[in-house]
C-alpha positions in Angstrom: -9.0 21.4 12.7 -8.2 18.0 11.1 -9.4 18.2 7.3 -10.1 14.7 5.7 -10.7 13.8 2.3 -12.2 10.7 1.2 -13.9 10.1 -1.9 -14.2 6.4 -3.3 -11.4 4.4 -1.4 -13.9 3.7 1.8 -16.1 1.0 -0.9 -14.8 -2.0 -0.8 -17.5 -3.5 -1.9 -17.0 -4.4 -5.6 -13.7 -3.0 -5.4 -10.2 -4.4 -4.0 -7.4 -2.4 -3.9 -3.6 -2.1 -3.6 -2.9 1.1 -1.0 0.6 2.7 -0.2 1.2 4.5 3.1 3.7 7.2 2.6 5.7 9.4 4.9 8.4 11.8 3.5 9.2 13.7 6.5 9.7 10.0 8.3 10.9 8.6 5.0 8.7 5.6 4.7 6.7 3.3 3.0 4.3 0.4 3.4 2.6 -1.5 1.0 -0.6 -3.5 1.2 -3.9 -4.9 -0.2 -7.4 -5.2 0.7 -10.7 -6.7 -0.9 -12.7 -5.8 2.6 -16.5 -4.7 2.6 -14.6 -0.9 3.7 -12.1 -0.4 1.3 -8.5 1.0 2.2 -10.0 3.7 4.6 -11.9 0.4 6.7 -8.4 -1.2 6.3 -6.7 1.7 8.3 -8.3 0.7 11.1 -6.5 -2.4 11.4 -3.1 -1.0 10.7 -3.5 1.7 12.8 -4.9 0.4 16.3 -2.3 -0.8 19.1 -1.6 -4.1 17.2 -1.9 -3.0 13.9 1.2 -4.2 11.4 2.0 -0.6 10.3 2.2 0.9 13.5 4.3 -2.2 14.9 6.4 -2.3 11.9 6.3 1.9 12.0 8.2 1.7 15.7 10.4 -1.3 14.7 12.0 0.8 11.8 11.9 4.0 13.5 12.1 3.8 17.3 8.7 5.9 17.9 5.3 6.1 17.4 3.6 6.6 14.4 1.0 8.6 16.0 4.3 11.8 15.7 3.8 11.1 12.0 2.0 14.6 10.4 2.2 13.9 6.8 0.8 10.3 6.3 -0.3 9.8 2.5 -2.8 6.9 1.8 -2.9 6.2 -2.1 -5.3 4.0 -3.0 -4.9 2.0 -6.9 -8.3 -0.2 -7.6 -7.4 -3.7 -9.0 -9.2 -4.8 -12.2 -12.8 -6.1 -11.1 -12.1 -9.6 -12.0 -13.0 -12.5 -9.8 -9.1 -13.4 -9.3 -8.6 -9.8 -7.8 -12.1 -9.6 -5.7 -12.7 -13.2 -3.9 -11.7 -14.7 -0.8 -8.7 -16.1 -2.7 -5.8 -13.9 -2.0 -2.5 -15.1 -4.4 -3.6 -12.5 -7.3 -3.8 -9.8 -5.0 -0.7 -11.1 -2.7 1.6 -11.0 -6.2 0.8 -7.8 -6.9 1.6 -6.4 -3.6 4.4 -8.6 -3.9 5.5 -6.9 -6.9 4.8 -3.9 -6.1 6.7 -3.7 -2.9 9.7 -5.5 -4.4 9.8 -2.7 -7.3 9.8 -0.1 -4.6 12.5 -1.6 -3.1 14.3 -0.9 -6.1 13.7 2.1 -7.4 13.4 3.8 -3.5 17.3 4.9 -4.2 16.5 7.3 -7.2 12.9 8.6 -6.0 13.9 12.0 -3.1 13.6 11.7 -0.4 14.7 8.4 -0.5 12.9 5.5 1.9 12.1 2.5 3.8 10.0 0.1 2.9 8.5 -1.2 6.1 5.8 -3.6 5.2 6.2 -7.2 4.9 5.2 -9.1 2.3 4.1 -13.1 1.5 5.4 -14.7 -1.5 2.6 -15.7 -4.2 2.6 -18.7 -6.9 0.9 -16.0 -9.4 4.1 -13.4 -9.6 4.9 -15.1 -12.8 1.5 -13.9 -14.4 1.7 -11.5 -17.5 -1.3 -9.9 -16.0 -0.5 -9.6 -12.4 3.2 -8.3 -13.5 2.0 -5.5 -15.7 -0.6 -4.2 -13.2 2.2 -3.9 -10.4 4.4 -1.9 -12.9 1.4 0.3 -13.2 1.3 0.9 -9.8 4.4 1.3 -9.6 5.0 3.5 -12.3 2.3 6.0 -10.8 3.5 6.0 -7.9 6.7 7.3 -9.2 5.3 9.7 -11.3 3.2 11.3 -8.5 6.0 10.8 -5.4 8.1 14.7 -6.3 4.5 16.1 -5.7 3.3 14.2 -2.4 
């Protein structure tokens, strides 16, 4: 038996997100963002059908499938429900997941088990923005907090 919990992250609705995939066994980590009608649970689908981005970039970094992975770890951190964060326009939510990864990338050395960061980011013209930096240090931060008990 497979036991799945899922509470709020499948609305996507009025809600966009920043998610983190985490492996500790496989030592990995991929960051990404979604403002889709199905939330980060809808957005798995994507990343993990045969051409989905994690499970390419998954194999690349590794050398097997993803599909070995037993201790996957979606975490979910809702974005503020402002029109910059929720609308087709993506650069508010593209800096933040920017940010966020970069951070990661940083800190990955003192967090244990230490990782790889195996999503790829896009550049954004809003990483400058007092707002968009303090909610990726958020993330960030809470993600640290909560990584020794993952």
């Amino acid at each position: 038996m497979h036991e799945t919990r899922v509470f709020n992250v499948f609305n996507g609705f009025d809600q966009a997100y920043i998610y983190i995939w985490i492996s500790k066994t496989h030592k990995v980590v991929y960051v990404g963002m979604t403002n889709g009608y199905t939330g980060t649970i809808g957005r798995a689908n994507g990343h993990f059908n045969r051409t989905g981005q994690l499970r390419k970039r998954f194999n690349q970094y590794r050398g097997y499938e993803v599909n070995e992975v037993d201790d996957m770890i979606l975490l979910s951190f809702p974005l503020p429900k402002k029109k910059e964060y929720m609308s087709v326009e993506r650069s508010y939510r593209e800096a933040v997941e920017y940010l966020v990864q970069k951070e990661l990338i940083q800190i990955r050395g003192i967090l244990n088990p230490t990782f790889d960061v195996i999503s790829w980011v896009r550049d954004s013209p809003r990483i400058g923005n007092a707002e968009v930096r303090k909610i990726a240090t958020q993330i960030v931060s809470s993600f640290s907090l909560s990584y020794n008990r993952l």
